[in-house]
C-alpha positions as CSV (number, residue, x, y, z in Angstrom):
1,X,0.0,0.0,0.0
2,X,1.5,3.3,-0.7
3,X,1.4,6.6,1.2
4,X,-0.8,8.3,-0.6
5,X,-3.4,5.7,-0.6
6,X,-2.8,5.4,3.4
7,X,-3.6,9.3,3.5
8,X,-6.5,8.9,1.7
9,X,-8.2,6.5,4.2
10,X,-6.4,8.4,7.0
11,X,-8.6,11.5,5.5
12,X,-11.4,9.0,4.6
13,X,-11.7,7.4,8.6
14,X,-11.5,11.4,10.3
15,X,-13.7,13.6,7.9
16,X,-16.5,12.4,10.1
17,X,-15.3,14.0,12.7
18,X,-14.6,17.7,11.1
19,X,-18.4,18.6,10.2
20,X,-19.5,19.6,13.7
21,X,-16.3,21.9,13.7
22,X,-18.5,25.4,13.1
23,X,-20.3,27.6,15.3
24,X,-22.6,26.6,18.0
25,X,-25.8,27.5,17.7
26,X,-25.9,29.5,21.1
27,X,-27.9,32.8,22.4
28,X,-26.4,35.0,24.7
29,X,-28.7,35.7,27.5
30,X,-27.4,38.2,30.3
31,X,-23.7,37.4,29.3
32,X,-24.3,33.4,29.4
33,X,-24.8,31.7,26.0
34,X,-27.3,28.9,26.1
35,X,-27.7,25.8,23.5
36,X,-30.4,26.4,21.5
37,X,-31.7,23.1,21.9
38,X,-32.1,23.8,25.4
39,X,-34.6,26.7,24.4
40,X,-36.3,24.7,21.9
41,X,-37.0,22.1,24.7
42,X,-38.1,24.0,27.4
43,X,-40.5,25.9,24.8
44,X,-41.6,22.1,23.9
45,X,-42.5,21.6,27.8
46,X,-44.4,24.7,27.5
47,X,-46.5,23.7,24.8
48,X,-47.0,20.2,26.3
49,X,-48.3,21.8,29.4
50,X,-50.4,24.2,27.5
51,X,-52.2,21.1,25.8
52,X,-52.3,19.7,29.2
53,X,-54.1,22.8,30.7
54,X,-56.3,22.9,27.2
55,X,-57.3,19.0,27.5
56,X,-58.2,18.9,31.3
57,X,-60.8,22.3,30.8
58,X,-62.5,19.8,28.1
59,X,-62.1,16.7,30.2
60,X,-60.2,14.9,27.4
61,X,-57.2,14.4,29.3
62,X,-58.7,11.2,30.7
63,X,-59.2,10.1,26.8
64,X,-55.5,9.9,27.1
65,X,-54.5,6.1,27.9
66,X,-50.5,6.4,28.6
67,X,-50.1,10.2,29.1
68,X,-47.2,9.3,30.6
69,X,-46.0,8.4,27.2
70,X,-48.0,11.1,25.1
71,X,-46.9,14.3,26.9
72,X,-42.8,13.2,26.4
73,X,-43.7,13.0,22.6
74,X,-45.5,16.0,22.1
75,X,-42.9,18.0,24.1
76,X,-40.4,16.2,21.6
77,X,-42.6,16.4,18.5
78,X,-43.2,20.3,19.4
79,X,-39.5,21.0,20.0
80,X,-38.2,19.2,16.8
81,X,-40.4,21.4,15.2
82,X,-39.3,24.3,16.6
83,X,-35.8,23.8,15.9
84,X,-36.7,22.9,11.9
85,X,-38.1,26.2,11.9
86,X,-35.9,28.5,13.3
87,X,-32.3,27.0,12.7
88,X,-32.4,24.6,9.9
């Protein structure tokens, strides 16, 4: 095997690993950045609990078999959503 074909899958095996190397997607709030997933998700809880609030005035909350498992997944489902809006 030569050394340039040894480079080449040297280059091959780490590219992988350059792609995340650009800016974070961060705010600055009062001079400490925060992740912007971390904003997406706590905006996800607050639509969860909004539905929450929203299904209990109407009684359907008890419709809900595993809310246990629903809430999680539209706090997910809302977040994802939010981030694929605002930074994709």
């Amino acid at each position: 095997m030569n050394r340039l074909h040894r480079l080449s899958i040297l280059f091959a095996i780490s590219a992988p690993g350059f792609v995340g190397c650009k800016r974070a997607p961060t705010f600055n709030i009062l001079g400490s950045f925060f992740p912007s997933w971390l904003i997406c998700l706590f905006i996800g809880i607050i639509v969860a609990a909004i539905a929450n609030r929203i299904l209990a005035r109407f009684s359907l909350d008890k419709e809900i078999l595993w809310p246990v498992l629903v809430y999680p997944c539209l706090t997910l489902l809302s977040a994802c959503t939010i981030w694929l809006i605002f930074f994709s």
